[in-house]
N, CA, C and O of each residue as an XYZ file, in Angstrom:
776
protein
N      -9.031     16.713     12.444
C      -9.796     15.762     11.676
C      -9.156     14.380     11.833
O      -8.084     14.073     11.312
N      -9.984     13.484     12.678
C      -9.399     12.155     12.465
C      -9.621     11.491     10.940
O     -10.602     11.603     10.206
N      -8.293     10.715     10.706
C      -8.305     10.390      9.592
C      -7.913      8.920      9.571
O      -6.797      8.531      9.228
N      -9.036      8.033     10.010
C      -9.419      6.675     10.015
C     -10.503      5.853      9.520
O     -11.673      6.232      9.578
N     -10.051      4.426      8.900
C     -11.153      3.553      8.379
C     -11.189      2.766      9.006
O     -10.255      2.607      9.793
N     -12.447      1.730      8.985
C     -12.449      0.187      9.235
C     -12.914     -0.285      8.016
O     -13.925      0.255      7.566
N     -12.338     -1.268      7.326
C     -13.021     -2.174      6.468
C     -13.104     -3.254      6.375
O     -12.045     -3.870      6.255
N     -14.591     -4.143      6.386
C     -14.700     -5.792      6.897
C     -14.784     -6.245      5.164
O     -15.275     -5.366      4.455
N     -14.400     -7.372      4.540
C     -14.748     -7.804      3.259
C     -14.566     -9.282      3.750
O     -13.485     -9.507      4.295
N     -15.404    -10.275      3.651
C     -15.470    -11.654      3.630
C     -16.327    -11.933      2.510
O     -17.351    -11.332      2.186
N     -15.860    -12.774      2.042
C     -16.438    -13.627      0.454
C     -16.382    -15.355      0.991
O     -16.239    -15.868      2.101
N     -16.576    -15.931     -0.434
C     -16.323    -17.514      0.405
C     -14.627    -17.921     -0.142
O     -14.166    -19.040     -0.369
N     -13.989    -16.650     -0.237
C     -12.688    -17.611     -0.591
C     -11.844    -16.628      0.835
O     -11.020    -17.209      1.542
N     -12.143    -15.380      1.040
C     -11.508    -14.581      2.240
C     -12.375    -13.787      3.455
O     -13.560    -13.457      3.406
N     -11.679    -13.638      4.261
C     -12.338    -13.391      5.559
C     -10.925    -11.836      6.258
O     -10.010    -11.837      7.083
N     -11.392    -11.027      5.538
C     -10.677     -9.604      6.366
C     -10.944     -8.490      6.917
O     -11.557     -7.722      6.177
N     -10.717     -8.114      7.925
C     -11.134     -7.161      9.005
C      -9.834     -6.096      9.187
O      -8.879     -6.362      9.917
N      -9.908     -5.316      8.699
C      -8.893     -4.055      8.917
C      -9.022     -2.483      9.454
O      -9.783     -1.633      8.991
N      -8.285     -2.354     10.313
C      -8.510     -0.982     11.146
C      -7.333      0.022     10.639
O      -6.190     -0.391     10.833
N      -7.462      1.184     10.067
C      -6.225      1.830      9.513
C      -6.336      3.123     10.446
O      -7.214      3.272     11.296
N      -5.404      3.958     10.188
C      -5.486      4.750     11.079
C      -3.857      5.682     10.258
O      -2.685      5.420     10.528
N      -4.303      6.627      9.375
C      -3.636      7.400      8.443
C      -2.740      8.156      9.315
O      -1.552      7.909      9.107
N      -2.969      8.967     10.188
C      -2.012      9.689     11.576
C      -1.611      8.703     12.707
O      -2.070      8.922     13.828
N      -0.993      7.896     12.559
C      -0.430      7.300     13.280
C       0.831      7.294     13.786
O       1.475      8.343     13.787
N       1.419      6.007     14.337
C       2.719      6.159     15.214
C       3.657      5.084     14.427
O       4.846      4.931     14.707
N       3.020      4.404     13.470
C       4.080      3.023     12.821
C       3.678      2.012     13.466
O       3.873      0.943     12.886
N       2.944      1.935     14.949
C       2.250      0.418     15.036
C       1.311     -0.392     14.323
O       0.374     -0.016     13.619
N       1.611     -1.321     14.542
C       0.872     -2.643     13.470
C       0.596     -4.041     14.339
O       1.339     -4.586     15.155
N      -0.450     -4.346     13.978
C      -0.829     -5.630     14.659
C      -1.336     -6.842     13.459
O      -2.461     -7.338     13.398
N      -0.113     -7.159     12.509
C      -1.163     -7.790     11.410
C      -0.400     -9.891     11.252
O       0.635    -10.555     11.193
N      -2.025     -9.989     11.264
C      -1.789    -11.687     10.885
C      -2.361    -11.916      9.511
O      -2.957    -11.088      8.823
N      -2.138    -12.936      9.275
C      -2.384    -12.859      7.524
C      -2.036    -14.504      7.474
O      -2.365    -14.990      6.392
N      -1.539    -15.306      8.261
C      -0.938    -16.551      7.554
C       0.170    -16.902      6.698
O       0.578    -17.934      6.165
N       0.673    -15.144      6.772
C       1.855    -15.689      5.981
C       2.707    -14.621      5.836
O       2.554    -13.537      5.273
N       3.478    -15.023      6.336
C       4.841    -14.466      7.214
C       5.452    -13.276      6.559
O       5.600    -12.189      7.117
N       5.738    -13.512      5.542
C       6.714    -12.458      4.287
C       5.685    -11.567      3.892
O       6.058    -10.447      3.546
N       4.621    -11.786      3.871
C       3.508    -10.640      3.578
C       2.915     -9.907      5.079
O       2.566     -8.726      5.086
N       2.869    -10.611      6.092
C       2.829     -9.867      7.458
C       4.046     -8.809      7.591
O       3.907     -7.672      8.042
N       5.245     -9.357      7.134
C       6.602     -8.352      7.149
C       6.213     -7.191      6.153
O       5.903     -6.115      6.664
N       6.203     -7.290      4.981
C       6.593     -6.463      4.288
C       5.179     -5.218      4.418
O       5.312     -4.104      3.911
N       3.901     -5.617      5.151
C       2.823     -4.580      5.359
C       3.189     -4.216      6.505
O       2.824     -3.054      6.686
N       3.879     -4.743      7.612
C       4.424     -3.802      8.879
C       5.328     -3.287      8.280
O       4.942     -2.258      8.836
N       6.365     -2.889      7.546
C       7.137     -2.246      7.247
C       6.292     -0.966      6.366
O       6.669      0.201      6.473
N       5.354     -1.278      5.673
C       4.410     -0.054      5.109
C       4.243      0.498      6.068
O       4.892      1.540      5.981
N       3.391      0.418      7.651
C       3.621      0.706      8.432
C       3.943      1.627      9.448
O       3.414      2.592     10.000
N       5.300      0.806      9.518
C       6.496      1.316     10.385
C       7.016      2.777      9.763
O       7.066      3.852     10.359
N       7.467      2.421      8.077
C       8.118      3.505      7.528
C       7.107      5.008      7.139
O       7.568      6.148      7.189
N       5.619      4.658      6.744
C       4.586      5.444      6.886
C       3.730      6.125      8.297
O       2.752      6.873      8.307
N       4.271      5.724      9.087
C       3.870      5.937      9.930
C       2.316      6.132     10.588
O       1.843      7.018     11.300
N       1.642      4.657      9.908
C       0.557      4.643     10.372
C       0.534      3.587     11.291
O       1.475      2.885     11.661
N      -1.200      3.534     11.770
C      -1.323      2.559     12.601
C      -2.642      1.645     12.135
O      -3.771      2.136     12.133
N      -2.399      0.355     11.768
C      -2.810     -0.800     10.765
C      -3.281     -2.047     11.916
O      -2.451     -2.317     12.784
N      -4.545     -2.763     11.914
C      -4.698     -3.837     12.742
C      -5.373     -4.393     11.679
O      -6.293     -3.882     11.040
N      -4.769     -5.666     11.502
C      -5.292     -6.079      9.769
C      -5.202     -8.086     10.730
O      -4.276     -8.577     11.375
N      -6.260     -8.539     10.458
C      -6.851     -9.939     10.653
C      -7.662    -10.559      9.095
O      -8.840    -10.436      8.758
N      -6.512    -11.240      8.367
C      -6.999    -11.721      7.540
C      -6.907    -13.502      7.338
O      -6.106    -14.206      7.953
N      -7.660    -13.877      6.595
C      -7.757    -15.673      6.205
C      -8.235    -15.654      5.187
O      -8.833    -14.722      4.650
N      -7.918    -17.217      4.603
C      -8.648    -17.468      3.351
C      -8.424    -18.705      2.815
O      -8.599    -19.555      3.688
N      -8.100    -19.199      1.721
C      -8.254    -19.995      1.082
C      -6.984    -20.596      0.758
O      -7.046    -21.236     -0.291
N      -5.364    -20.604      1.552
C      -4.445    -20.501      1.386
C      -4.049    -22.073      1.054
O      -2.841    -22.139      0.828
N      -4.589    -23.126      0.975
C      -4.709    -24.590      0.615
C      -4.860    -24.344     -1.260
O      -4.573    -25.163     -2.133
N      -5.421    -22.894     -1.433
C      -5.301    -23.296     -2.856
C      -4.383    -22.450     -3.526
O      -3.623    -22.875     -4.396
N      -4.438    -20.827     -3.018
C      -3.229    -19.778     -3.247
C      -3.691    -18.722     -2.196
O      -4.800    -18.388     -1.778
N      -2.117    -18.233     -1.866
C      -1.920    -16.948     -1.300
C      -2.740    -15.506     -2.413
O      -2.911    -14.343     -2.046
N      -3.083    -16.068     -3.690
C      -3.710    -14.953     -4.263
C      -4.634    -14.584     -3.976
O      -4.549    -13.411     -4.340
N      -6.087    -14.767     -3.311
C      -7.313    -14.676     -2.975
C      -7.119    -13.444     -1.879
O      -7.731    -12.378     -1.817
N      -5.892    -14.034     -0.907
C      -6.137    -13.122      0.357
C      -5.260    -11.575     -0.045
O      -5.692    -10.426      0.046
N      -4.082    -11.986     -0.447
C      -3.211    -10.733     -0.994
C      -4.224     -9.406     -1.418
O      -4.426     -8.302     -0.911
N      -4.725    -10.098     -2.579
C      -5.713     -9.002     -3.231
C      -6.372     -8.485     -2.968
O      -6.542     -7.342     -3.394
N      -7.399     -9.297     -1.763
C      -8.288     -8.782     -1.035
C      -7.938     -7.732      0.184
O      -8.497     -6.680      0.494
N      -6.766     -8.430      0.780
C      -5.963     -6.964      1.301
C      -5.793     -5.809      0.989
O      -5.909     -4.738      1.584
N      -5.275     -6.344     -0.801
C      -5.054     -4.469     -1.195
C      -6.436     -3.943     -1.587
O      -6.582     -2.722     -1.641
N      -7.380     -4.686     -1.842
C      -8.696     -4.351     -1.448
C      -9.214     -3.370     -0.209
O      -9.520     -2.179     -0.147
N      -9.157     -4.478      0.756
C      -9.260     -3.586      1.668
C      -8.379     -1.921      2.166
O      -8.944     -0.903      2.567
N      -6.917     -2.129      1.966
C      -6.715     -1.289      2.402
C      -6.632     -0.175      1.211
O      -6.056      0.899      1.378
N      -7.011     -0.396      0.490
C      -7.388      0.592     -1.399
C      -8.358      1.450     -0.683
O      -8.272      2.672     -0.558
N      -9.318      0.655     -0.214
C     -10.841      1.263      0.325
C     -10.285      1.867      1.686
O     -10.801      2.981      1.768
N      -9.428      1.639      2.852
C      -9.205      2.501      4.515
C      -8.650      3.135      3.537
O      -9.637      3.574      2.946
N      -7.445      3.596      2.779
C      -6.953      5.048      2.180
C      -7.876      5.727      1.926
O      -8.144      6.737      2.577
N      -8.938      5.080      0.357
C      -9.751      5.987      0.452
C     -10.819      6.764      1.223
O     -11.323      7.809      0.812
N     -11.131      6.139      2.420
C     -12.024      6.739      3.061
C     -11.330      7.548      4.076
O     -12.057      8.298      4.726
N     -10.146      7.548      4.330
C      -9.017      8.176      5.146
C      -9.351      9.760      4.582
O      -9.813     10.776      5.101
N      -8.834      9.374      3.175
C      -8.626     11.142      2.455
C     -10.255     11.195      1.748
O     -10.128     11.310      0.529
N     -10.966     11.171      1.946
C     -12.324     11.602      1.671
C     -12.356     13.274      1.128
O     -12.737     13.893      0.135
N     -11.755     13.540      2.347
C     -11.640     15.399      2.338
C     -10.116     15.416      1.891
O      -9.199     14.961      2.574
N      -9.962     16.105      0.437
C      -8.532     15.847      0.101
C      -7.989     17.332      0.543
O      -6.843     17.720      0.314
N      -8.832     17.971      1.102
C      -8.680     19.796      1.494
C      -7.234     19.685      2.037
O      -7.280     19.164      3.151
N      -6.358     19.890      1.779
C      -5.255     20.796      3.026
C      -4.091     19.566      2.418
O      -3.114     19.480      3.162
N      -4.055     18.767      1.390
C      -3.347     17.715      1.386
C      -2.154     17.984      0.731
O      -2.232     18.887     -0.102
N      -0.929     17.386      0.891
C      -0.080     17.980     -0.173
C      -0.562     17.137     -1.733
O      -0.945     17.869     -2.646
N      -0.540     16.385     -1.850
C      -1.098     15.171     -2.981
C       0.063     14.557     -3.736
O      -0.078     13.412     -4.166
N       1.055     15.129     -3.912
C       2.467     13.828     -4.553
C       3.164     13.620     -3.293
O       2.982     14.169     -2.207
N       4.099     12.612     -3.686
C       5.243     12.047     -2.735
C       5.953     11.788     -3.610
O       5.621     12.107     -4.752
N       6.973     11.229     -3.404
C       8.116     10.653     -4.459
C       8.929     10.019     -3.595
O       8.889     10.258     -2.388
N       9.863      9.021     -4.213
C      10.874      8.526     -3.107
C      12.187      7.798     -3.978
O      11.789      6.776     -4.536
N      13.359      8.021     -4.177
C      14.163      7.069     -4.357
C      14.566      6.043     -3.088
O      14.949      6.425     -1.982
N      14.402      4.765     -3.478
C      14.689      4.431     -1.849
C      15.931      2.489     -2.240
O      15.933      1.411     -2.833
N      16.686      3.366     -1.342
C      17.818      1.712     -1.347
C      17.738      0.953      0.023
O      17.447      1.234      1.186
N      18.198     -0.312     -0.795
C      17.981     -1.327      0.487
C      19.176     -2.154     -0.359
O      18.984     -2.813     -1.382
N      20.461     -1.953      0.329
C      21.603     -2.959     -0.297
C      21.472     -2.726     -1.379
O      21.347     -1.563     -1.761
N      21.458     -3.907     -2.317
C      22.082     -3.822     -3.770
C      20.483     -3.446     -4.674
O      20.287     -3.394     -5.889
N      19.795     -3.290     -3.847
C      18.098     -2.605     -4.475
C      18.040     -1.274     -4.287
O      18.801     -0.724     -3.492
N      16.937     -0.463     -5.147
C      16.910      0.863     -5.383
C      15.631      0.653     -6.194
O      15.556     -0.068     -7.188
N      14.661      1.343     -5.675
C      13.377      1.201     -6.254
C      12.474      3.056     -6.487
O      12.773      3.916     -5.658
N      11.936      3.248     -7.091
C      11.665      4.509     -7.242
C      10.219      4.560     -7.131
O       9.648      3.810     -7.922
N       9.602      5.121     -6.500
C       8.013      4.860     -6.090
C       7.252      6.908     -6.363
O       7.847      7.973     -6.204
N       6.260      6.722     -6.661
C       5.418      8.097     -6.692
C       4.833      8.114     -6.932
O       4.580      7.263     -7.784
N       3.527      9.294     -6.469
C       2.231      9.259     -5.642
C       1.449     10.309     -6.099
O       1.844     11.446     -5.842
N       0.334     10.148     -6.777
C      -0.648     11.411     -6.888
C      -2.163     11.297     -6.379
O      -3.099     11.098     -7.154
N      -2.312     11.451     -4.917
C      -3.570     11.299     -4.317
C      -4.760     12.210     -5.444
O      -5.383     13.092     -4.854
N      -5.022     12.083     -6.650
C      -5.428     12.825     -7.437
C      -7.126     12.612     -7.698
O      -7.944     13.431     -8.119
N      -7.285     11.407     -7.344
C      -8.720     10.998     -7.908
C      -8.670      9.593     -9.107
O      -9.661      8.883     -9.281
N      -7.760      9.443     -9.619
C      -7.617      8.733    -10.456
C      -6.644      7.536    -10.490
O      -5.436      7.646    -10.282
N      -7.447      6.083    -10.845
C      -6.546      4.960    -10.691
C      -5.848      4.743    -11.355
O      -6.271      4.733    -12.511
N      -4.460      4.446    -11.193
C      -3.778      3.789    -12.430
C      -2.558      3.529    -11.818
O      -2.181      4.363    -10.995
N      -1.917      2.647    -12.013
C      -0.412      2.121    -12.035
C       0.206      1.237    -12.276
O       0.005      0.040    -12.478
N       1.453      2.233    -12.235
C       2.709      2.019    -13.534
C       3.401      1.011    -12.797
O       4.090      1.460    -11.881
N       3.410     -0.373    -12.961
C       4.563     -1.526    -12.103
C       5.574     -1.699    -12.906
O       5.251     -2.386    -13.875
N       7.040     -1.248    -12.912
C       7.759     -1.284    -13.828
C       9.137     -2.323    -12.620
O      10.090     -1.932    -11.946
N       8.557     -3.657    -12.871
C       9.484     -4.372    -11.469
C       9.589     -5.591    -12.498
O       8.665     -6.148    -13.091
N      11.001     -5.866    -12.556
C      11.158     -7.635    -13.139
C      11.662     -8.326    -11.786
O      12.099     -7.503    -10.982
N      11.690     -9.395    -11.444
C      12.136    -10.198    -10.199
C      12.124    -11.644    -11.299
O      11.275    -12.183    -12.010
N      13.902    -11.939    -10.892
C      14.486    -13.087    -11.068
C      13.535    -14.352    -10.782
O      13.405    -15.277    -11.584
N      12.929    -14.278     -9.616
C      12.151    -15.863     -8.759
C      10.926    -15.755     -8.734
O      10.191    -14.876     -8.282
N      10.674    -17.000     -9.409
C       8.976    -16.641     -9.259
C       8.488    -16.601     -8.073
O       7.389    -16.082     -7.874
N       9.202    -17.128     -7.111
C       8.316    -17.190     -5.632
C       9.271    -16.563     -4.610
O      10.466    -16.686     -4.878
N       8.949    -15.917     -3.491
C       9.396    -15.829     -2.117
C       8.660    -15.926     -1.024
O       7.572    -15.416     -0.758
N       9.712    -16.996     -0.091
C       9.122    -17.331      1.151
C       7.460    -17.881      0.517
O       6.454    -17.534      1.135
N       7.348    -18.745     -0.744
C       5.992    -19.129     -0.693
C       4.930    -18.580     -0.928
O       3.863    -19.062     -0.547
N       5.055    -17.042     -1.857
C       4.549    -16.137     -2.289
C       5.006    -15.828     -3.968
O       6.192    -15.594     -4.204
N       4.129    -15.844     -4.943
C       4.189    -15.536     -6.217
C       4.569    -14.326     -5.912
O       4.042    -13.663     -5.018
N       5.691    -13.867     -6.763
C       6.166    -12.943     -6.688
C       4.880    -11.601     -7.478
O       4.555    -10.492     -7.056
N       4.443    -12.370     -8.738
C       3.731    -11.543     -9.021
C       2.439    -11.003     -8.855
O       1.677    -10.182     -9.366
N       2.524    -11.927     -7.787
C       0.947    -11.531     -7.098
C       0.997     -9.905     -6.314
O       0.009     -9.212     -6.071
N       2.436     -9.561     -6.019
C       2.602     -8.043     -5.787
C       2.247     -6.872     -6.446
O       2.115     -5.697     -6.104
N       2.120     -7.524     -7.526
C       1.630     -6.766     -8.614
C       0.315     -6.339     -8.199
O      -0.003     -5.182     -7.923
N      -0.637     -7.659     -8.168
C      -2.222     -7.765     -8.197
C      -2.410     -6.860     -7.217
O      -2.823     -5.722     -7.439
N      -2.156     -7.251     -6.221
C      -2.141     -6.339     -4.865
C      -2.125     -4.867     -5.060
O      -3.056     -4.142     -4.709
N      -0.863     -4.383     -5.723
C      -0.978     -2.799     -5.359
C      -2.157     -2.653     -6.323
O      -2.996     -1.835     -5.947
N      -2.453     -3.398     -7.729
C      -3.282     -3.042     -8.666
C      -4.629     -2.783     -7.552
O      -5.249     -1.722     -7.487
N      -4.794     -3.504     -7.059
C      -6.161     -4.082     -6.176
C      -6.411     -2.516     -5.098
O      -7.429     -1.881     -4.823
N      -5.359     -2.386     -4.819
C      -5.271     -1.066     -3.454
C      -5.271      0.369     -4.563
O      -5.275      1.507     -4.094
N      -5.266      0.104     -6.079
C      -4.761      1.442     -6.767
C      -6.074      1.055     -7.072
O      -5.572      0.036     -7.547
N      -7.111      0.915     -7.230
C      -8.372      0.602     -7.779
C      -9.196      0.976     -7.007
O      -9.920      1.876     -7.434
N      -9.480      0.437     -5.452
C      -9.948      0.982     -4.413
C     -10.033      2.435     -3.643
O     -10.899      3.024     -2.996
N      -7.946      2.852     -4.276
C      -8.283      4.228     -3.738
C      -7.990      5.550     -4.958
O      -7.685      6.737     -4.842
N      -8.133      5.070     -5.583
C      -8.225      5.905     -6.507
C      -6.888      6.590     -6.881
O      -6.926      7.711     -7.388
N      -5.924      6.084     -6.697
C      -4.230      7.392     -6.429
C      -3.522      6.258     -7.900
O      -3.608      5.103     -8.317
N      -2.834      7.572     -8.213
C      -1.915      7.526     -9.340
C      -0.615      6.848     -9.103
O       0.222      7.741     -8.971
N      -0.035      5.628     -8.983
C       0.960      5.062     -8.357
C       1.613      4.329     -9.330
O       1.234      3.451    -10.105
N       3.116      5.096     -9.045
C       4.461      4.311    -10.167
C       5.704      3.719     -8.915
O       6.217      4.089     -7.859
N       5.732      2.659     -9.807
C       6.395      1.680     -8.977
C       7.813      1.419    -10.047
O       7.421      1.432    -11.214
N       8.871      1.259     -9.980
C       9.984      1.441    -10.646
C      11.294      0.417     -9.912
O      11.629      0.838     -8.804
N      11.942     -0.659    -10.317
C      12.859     -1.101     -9.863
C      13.844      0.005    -10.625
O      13.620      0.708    -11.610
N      15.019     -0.119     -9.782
C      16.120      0.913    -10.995
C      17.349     -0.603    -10.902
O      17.983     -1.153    -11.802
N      17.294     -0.826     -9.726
C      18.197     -2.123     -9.711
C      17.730     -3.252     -8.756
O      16.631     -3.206     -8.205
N      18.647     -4.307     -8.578
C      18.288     -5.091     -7.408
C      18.044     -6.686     -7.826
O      17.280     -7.073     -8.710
N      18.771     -7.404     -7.088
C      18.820     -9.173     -7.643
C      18.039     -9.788     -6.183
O      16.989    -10.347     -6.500
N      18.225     -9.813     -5.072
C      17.205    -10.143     -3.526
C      16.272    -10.064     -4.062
O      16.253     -8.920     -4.518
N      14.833    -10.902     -4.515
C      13.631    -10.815     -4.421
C      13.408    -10.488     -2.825
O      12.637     -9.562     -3.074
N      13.444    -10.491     -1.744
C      13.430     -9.909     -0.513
C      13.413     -8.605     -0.696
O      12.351     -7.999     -0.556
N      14.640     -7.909     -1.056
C      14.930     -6.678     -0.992
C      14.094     -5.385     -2.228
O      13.819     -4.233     -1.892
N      13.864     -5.904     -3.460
C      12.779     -5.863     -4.230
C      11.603     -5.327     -3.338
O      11.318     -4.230     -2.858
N      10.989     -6.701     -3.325
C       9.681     -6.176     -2.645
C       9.384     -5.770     -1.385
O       8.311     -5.213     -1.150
N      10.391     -6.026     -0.342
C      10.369     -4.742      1.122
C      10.634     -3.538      0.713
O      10.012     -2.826      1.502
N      11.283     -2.728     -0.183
C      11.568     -1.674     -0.626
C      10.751     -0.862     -1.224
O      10.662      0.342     -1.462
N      10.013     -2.095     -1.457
C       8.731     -1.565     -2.456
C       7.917     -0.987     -1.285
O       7.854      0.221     -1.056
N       7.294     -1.944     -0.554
C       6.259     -1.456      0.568
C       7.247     -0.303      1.640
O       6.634      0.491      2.354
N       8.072     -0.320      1.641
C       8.985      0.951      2.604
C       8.259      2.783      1.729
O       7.545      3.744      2.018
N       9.171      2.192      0.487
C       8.898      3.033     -0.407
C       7.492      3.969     -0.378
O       7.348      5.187     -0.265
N       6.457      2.802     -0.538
C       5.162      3.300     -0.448
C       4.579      3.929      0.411
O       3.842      4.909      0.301
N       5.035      3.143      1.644
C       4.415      3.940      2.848
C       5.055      5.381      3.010
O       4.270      6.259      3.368
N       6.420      5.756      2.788
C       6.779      7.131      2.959
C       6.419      7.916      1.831
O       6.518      9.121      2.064
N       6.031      7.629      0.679
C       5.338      8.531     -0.611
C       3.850      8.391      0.256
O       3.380      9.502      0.502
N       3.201      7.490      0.654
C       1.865      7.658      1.052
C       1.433      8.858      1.963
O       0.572      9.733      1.883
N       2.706      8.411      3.142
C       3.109      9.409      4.085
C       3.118     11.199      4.014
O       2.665     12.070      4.756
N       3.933     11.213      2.629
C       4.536     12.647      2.544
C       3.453     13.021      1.625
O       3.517     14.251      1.628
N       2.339     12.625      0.712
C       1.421     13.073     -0.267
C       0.063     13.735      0.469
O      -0.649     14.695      0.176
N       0.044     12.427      1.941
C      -1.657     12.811      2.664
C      -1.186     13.812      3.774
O      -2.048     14.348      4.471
N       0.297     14.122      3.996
C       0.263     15.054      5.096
C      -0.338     16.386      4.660
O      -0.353     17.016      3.603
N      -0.815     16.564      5.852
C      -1.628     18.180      5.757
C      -0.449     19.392      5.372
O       0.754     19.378      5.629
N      -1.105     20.234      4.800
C       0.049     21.152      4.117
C      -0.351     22.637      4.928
O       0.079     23.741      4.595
N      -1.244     22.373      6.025
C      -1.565     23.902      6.652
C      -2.446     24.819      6.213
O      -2.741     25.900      6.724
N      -2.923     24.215      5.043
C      -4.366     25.272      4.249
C      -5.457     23.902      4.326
O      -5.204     22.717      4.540
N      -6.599     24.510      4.092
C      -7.870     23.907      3.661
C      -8.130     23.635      2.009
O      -9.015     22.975      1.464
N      -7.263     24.232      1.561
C      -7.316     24.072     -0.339
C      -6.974     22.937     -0.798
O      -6.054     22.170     -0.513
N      -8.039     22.894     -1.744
C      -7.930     21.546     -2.379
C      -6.847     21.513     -3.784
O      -6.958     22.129     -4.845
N      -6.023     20.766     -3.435
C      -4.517     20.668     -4.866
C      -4.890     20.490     -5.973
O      -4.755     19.479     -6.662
N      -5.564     21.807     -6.312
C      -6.209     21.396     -7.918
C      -6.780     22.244     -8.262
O      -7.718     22.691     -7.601
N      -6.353     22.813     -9.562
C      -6.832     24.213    -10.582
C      -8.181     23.754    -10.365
O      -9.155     24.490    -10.207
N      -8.183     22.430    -10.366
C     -10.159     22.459    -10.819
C     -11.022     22.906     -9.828
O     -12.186     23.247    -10.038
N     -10.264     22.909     -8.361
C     -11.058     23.312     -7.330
C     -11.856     21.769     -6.565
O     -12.799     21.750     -5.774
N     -11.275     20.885     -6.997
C     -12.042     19.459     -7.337
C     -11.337     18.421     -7.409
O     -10.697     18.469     -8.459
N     -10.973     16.882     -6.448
C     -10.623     16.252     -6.671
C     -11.333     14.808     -6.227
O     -10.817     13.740     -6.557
């Protein structure tokens, strides 16, 4: 079963075109306009081991918020249409994951249901020219689209860098280890139903 999306969303504040590709190899081809957010979604990526061709623009003369969101937009919606058929899936992940003096705790319930827990303070309001808390909006935006149960947890960490790459590392290997196939056709759920 290939397990790939495309999703186009242009409005009059963004313009994004994304190709996902859930069984992948960790390649990435993504422009965005802005550098620290091109990094930290190839590292989703790299460490998830998918394959992502993401061409986005927008309105960045007034904020980086328009396009961010619309990203996790889009790629809220390639997850969900990825796991359509949740048959054979494992459905959690979990991850403690360090990066230097950061340690972030991330976990995953491909369940049907949106919601998540952002439990992250960051010292700086900005990096590299990015509201820090627009990271927030984002996963909110991608937990809305695909429907998955997602807790996000600093345990430590002063690098706003290291913070939020850890975060997207994090994610992609809980994303990783929740949609891998588990060798049955059964769906992870007393209800028979997800």
């Amino acid at each position: 079963m290939k397990r790939k999306a495309k999703v186009i969303r242009k409005t009059r504040e963004t313009d994004v075109k994304l190709d996902f590709d859930l069984d992948g190899s960790g390649t990435s081809d993504i422009e965005t306009s802005i550098p620290f957010f091109n990094h930290v979604l190839e590292s989703f990526t790299r460490h998830g081991n998918f394959n992502m061709k993401l061409k986005a623009s927008g309105d960045l003369k007034v904020s980086c918020h328009h396009l961010i969101e619309d990203v996790g937009i889009c790629l809220g919606k390639a997850i969900f249409d990825c796991l359509k058929n949740k048959g054979g899936i494992r459905r959690f992940g979990y991850i403690l994951l360090p990066m230097d003096e950061t340690e972030v705790a991330v976990s995953i319930d491909i369940g049907g249901r949106a919601y998540l827990k952002y439990n992250v303070d960051i010292d700086y309001e900005k990096i590299d020219g990015i509201e820090t808390n627009i990271i927030e909006d984002f996963f909110r935006a991608l937990v809305s689209n695909s429907f998955i149960n997602l807790h996000i947890n600093k345990n430590t960490g002063l690098n706003s860098h290291h913070i939020i790459e850890a975060i997207f590392k994090a994610f992609g290997i809980v994303l990783k280890d929740a949609s891998r196939e588990s060798g049955t056709s059964d769906i992870p759920s007393t209800k028979g139903l997800i």
